[in-house]
ZAMARGU-4260 file (C-alpha; in steps of 0.2 Angstrom, whole numbers, plus 5000, padded with zeros to 4 digits):
<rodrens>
0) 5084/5127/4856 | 5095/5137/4871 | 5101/5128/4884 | 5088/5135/4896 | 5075/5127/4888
5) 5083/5110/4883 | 5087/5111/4903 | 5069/5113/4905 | 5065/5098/4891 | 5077/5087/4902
10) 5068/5091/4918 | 5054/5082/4912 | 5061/5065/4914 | 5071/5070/4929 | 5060/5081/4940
15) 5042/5074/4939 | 5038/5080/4958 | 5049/5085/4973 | 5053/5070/4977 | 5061/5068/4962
20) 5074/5083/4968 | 5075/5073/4985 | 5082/5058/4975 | 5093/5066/4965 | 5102/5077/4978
25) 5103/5064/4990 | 5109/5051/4979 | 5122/5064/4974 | 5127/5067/4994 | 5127/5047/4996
30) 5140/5047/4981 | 5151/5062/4990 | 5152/5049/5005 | 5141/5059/5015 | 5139/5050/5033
35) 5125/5064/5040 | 5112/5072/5027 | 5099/5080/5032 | 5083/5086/5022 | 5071/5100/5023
40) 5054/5104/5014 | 5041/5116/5015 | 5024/5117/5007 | 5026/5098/5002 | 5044/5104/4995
45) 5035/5116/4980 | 5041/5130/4995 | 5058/5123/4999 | 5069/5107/4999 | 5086/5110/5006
50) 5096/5096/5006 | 5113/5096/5017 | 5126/5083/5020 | 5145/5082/5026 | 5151/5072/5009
55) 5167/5078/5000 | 5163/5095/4994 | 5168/5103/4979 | 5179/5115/4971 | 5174/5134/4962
60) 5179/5124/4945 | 5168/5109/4951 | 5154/5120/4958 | 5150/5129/4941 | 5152/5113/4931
65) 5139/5103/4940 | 5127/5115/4934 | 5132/5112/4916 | 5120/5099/4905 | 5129/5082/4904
70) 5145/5086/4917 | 5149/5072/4929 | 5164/5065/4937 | 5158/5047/4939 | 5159/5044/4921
75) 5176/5045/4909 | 5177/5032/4895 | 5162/5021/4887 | 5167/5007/4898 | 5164/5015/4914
80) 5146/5015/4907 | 5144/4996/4908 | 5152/4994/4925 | 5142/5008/4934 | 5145/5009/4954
85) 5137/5025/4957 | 5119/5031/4960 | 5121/5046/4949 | 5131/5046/4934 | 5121/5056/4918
90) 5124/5071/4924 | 5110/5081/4919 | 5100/5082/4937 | 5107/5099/4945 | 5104/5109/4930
95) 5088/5101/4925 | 5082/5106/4942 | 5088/5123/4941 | 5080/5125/4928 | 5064/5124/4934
100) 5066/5133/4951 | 5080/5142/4962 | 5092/5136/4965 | 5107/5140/4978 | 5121/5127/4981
105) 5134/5131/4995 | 5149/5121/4995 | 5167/5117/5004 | 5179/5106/5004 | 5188/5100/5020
110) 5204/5105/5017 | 5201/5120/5008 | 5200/5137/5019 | 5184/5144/5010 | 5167/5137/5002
115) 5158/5143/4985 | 5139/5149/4981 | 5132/5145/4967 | 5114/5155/4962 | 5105/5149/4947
120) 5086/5155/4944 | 5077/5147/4931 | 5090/5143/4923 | 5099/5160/4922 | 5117/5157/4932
125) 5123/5172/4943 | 5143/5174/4947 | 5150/5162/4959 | 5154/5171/4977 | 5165/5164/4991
130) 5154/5159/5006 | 5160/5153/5024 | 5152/5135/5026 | 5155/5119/5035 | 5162/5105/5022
135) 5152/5097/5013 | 5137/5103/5003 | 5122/5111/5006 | 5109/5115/4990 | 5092/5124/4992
140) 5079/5123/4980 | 5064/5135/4982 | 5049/5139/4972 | 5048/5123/4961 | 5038/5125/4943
145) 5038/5143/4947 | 5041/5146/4928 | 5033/5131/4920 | 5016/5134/4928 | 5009/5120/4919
150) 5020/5107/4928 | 5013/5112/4945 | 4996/5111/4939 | 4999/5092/4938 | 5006/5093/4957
155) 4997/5084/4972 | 4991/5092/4990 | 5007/5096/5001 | 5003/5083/5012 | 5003/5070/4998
160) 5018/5077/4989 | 5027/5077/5009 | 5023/5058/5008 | 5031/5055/4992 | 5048/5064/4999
165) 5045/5053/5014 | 5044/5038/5006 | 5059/5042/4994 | 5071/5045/5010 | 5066/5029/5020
170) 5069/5022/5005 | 5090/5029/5006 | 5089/5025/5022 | 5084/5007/5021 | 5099/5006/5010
175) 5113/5014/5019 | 5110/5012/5037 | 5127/5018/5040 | 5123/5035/5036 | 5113/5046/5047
180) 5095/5052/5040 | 5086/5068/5047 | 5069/5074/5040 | 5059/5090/5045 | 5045/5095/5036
185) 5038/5113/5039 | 5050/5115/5053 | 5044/5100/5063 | 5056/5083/5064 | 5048/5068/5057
190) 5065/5059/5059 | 5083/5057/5066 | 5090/5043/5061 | 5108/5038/5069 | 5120/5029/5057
195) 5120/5008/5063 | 5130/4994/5057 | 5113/4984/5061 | 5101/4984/5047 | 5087/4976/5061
200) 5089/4995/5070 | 5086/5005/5055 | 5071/4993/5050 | 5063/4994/5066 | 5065/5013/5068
205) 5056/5016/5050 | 5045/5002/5055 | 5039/4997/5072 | 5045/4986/5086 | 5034/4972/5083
210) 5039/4971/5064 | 5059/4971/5070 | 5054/4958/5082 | 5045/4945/5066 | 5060/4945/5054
215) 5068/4932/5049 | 5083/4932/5042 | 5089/4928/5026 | 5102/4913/5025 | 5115/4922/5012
220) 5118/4916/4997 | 5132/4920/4985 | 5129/4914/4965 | 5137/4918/4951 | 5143/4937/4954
225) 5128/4941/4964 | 5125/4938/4983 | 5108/4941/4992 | 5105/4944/5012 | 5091/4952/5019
230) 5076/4949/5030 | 5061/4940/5030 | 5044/4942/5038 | 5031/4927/5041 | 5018/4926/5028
235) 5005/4932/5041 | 5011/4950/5034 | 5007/4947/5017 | 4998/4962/5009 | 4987/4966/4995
240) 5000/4976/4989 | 5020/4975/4985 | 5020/4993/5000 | 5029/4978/5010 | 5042/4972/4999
245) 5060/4982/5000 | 5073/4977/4987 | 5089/4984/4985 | 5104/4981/4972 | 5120/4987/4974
250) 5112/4999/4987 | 5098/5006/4973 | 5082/5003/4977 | 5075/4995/4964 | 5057/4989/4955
255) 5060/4972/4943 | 5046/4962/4937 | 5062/4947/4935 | 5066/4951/4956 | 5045/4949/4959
260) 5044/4932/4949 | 5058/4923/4959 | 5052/4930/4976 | 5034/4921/4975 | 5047/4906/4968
265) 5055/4906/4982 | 5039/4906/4994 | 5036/4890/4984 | 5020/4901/4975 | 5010/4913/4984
270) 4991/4915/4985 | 4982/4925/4971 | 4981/4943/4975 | 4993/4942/4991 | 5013/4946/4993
275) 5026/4942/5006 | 5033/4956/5013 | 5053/4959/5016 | 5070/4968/5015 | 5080/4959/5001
280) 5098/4966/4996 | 5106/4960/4984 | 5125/4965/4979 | 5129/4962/4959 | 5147/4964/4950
285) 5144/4980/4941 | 5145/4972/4924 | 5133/4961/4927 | 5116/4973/4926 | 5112/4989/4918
290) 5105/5003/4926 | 5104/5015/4913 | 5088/5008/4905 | 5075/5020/4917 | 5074/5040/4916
295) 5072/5038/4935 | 5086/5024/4936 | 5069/5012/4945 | 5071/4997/4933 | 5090/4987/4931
300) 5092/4977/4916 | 5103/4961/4922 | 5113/4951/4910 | 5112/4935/4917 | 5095/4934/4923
305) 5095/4916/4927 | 5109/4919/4939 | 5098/4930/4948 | 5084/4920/4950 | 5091/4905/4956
310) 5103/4916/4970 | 5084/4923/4976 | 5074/4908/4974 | 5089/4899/4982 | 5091/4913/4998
315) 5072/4913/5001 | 5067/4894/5000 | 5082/4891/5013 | 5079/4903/5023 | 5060/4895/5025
320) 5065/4878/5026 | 5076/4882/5041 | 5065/4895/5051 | 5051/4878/5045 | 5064/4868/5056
325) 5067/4879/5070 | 5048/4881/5072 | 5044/4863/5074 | 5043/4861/5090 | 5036/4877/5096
330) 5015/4877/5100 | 5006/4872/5081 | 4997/4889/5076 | 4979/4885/5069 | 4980/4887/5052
335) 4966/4899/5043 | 4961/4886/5030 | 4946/4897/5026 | 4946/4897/5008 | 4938/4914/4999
340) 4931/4917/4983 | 4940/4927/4970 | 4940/4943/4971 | 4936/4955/4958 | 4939/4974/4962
345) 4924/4983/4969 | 4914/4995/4956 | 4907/5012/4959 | 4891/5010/4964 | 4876/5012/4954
350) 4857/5018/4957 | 4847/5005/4965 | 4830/5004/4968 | 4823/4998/4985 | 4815/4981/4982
355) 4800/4973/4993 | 4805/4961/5005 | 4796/4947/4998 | 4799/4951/4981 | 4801/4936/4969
360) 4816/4927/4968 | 4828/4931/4955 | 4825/4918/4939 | 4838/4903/4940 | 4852/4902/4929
365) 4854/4899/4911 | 4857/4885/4902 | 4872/4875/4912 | 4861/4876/4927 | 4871/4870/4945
370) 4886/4865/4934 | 4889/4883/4929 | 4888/4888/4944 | 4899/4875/4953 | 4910/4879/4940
375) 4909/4898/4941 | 4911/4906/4957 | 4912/4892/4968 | 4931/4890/4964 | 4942/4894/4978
380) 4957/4899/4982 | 4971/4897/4998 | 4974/4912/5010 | 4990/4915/5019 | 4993/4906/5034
385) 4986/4915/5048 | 4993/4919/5067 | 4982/4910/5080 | 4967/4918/5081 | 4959/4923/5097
390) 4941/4933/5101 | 4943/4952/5101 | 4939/4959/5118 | 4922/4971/5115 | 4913/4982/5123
395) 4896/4989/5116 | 4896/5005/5117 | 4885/5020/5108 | 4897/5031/5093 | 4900/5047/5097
400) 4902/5062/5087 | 4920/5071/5084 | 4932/5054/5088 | 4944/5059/5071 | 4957/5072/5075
405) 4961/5071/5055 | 4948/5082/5049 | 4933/5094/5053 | 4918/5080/5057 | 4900/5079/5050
410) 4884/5080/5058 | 4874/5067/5064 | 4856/5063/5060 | 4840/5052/5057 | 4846/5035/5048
415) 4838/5026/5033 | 4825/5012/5036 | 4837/4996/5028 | 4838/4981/5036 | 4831/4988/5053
420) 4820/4981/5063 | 4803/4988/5057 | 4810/4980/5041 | 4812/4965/5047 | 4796/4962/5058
425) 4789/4954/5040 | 4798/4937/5040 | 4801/4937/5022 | 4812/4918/5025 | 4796/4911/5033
430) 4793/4898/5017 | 4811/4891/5019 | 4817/4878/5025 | 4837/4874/5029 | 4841/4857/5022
435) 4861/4859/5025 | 4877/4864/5016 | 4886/4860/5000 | 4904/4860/5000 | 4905/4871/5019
440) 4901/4888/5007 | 4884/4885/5000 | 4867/4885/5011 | 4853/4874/5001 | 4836/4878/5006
445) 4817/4873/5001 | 4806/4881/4993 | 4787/4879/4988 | 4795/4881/4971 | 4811/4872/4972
450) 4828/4874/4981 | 4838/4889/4983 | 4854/4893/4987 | 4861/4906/4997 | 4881/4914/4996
455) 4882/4917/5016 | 4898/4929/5013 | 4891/4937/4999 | 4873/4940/5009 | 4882/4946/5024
460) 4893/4958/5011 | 4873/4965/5007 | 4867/4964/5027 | 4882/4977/5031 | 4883/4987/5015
465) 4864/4991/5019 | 4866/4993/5038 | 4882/5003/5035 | 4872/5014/5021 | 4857/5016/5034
470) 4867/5028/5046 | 4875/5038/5032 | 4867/5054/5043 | 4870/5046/5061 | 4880/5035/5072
475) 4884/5021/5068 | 4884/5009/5084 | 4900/5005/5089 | 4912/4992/5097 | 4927/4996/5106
480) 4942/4986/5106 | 4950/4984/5122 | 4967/4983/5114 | 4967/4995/5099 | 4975/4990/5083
485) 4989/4998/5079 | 4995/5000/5060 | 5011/5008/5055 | 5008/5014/5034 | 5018/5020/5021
490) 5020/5038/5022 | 5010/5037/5007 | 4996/5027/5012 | 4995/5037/5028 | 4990/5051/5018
495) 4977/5044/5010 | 4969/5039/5025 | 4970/5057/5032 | 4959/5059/5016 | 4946/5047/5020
500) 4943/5050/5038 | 4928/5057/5037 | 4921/5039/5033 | 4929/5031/5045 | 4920/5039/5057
505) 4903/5039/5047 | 4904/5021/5049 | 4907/5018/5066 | 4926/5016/5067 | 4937/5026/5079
510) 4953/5030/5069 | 4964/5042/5077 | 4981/5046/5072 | 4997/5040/5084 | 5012/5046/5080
515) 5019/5050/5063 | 5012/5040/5049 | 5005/5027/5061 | 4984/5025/5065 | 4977/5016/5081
520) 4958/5009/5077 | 4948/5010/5095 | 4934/5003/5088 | 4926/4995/5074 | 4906/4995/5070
525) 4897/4983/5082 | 4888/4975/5066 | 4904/4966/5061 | 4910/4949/5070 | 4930/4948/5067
530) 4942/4936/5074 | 4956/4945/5069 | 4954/4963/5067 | 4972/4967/5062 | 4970/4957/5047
535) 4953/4962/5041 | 4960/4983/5043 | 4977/4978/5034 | 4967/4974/5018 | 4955/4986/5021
540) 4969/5001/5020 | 4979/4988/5007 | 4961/4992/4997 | 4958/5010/5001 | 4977/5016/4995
545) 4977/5006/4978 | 4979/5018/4965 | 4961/5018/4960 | 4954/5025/4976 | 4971/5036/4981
550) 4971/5045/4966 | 4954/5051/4969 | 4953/5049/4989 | 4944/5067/4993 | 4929/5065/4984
555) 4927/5045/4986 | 4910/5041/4989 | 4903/5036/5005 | 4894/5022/4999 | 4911/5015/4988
560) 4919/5017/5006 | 4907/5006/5015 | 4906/4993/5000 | 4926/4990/5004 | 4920/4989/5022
565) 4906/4975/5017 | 4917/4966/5005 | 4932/4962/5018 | 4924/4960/5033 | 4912/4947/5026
570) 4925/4937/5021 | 4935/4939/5034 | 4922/4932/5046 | 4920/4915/5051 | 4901/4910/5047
575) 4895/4893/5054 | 4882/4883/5044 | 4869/4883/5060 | 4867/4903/5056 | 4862/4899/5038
580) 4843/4901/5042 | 4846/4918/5051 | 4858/4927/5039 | 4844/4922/5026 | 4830/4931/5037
585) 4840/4947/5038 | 4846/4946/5020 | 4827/4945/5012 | 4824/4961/5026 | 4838/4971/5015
590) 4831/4984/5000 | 4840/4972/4988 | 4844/4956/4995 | 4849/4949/4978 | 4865/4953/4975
595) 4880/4961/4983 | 4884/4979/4981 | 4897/4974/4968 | 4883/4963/4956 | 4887/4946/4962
600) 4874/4935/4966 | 4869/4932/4983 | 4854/4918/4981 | 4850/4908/4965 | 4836/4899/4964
605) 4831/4882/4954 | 4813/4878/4953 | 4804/4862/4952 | 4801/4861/4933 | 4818/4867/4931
610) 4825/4851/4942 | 4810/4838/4932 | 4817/4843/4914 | 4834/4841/4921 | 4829/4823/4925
615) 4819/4821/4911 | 4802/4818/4920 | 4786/4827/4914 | 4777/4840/4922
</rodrens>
């Protein structure tokens, strides 16, 4: 095959979007010793990315050469393979992306009296030309997949693919914050970052204050070739998603299943589903792991992996046991001991016909009877400890139209009769009679024809899935928060939420953007009774950015949105047994109060005959 096309081939483990170019030029400017690089992208950087830094330069010779297939400095012998201090070292990145768009690379070293331009389209190289340029490096790449049309097809929105090159620079500039980071996207500056010799200022600037403020941080260890600081932040902060961990090695950011293992070791276990959040760096002898086992240099392969767990597991679990110590003294936080059920992800919701209120009760279980059931859903599992709860100052208030300043808004109308009031004027729970709790999470109740027993979290999941779904065409009544939430996202997760917006406001919440990549909440539907609103929104945006749902975030499905809604809040509210008797009331009003929006049951039901056999007496 030509060169062009193997180029081309190549390209496809090295560019996969535009923020694949971002990484590979800015590594390459981190390598040159840049201390200021800045980057520019248009058009989600399918227009434009320009990358320019202050690093070393290069000569005429070296200029043409870098746009050669498999030509690098960083490497001369075998040996330098396995002990590997750069970010980039194959060599194949600048004429893999030149070969899929156009490419112009100005260049100049310091001492040297003129710079050098190097024009490559698709590939084709044009004849170097002396250019008058400040030292260092400056590289455009325009018009990205212009030439392999078929690439771009795979390409997401701008604002997505800005998000992407976002996260990929905070990423550099978590690592090195002793080089200054500047971002503009479509002309407007997202970020100027000045270089800092402390790590707690870069963090906070790419974070938020109150984030700098909770970290705690890491007693240092140093193992066997391989030393480990960082910071910590209190298990409160735990997400659904590892968005909140940031490790680096030798500077690299990287992504290791080994890494993941000893951190939950080193919180002593972690519940099911949750994970700490932090800023680990770790600094390993060069021999001691391999980077070359990942096209995208993501994954590290170390060679004495034991080493490494025991220097992380060691750093964390210390770093706990004294912040444990210096906190003894301070006011005892009441703990959340609420315990939840498993959690199974929520399914796209399926056709379902409206039942009568008083429609029989769903048949009791099978064979195993109150055993399988104990046995079945009932186990539990522990939640992170929580920070001192405190009610939420609201004010009722009706919703108005137009609050998002994301997108266009939808128009209001007549909502669906489900678990209104002129539903609920029949008191379908008139024959039941409340007998008391099992375990503090089940409701037992009598029946003419035996006992039943209620889920309270999974009915109230049904109550505001059904109430949320009734003003599908109207407003949603409202309550406002008095002291908004804010929540700073990944770049990422931000533009998923820009996607779903719409909803947000269908359901009676006010979500407004603040500030780049940040959302401020100013109120949440007046059906949901949260303590802690801050918590039940991180899950809920945990929930609504897993890949499932981002992948497809534009044409999610109202009713998917409001099952997420139903699922956390429900769990995240506390539910005294004294309300037993009324949740029951408005869950028989529902269209189907027998399950929740995901299939799981809400009431089972155990007649009298049932009980007798199970006793053996006669009927």
């Amino acid at each position: 095959m030509s060169s062009t096309l193997a180029s081309q081939v190549a390209a496809g483990e090295v560019v996969e979007r535009p923020a694949s170019v971002v990484k590979e030029l800015v590594e390459n400017s981190l390598d040159a010793g840049a201390k200021a690089i800045r980057v520019e992208i248009r058009r989600g950087g399918v227009g434009l990315i320009k990358v320019t830094d202050d690093g070393s330069g290069m000569s005429r010779e070296d200029a043409q050469l870098c746009a050669k297939r498999h030509a690098t400095s960083k490497l001369s012998s075998l040996e330098d393979l396995f002990e590997i201090t750069h970010l980039g070292f194959r060599g194949e990145a600048i004429p893999s992306i030149a070969s899929v768009s156009r490419f112009k690379l100005c260049t100049r070293q310091p001492q040297a009296l003129e710079g050098w331009e190097i024009r490559i389209d698709g590939g084709q190289e044009h004849e170097p030309r002396s250019s008058g340029v400040s030292p260092g490096t400056a590289i455009e790449v325009s018009d990205l997949f212009y030439n392999t049309p078929a690439r771009r097809k795979f390409l997401k929105s701008s604002e997505t693919e800005a998000s992407h090159v976002e996260h990929q620079l905070r990423l550099h500039a978590l690592a090195y914050p002793q080089v200054r980071f500047t971002y503009k996207r479509d002309d407007q500056l997202i970020f100027d970052l000045p270089a800092t010799a402390d790590l707690r200022v870069r963090i906070s600037a790419l974070t938020d204050a109150a984030t700098a403020a909770a970290l705690i941080p890491v007693e240092p260890v140093i193992g066997p070739g391989i030393s480990v600081t960082g910071f910590l932040l209190p298990l409160s902060e735990a997400r659904r998603t590892r968005k909140g961990q940031y490790v680096f090695m030798n500077t690299r950011p990287v992504e290791d299943q080994l890494i993941n293992r000893a951190i939950r070791d080193g919180y002593g276990g972690f519940p099911t589903g949750l994970h700490p959040a932090l800023f680990l760096y770790m600094e390993v002898e060069p021999a001691l792991v391999d980077v070359n086992v990942h096209p995208a240099k993501k994954e590290v392969r170390f060679r004495r992996s034991a080493d490494v767990v025991n220097t992380i597991v060691e750093a964390i679990s210390n770093t706990l046991q004294k912040h444990a110590r210096q906190e003894i003294h301070a006011p005892a936080a009441e703990p959340d001991t609420e315990k939840r059920l498993p959690e199974a992800p929520f399914p796209a919701p399926r056709e379902e016909k409206p039942l009568r209120a008083d429609h029989p009760l769903p048949p009791s279980p099978e064979k195993g009877g109150m055993a399988s059931l104990l046995s079945g859903t009932s186990q539990t599992r522990g939640s992170a400890p929580a920070p001192p709860l405190r009610p939420i100052p609201l004010k009722q208030v009706p919703a108005t139209q137009g609050r998002l300043d994301f997108q266009n808004k939808t128009e209001g109308g007549t909502p669906r009769s489900a678990c209104g009031k002129a539903a609920m004027e029949k008191d379908a729970s008139a024959g039941f009679t409340y007998l008391g709790t099992l375990r503090q999470q089940f409701a037992l109740f009598e029946t003419p024809e035996g006992l039943v027993l209620m889920h309270p979290r999974a009915a109230r999941e049904r109550i505001i899935f059904e109430r949320l779904r009734a003003h599908r065409e109207a407003p949603m009544p409202s309550q406002q928060l008095l002291d908004p939430v804010m929540l700073d996202l990944d770049p990422r997760d931000f533009a998923v939420i820009q996607q779903v917006a719409p909803h947000f406001d269908q359901a009676g919440m006010t979500v407004t953007p603040f500030g780049q990549n940040t959302i401020r909440i100013e109120s949440l539907p007046a059906l949901l009774e949260l303590d802690n609103a801050r918590a039940f929104l991180l899950e809920l945006v945990d929930r609504l950015t897993q890949s499932e749902f981002s992948r497809n975030a534009k044409r999610m499905a109202y009713e998917t949105f409001i099952g997420e809604i139903a699922r956390k809040s429900a769990w995240k509210e506390r539910i005294s047994p004294h309300r037993a008797p009324a949740i029951l009331k408005e869950l028989l009003a529902c269209e189907v109060p027998y399950c929740t929006p995901g299939g799981k049951p809400t009431l089972v039901n155990y007649s009298v005959p049932e009980i007798k056999r199970k006793f053996g007496i006669q009927a």
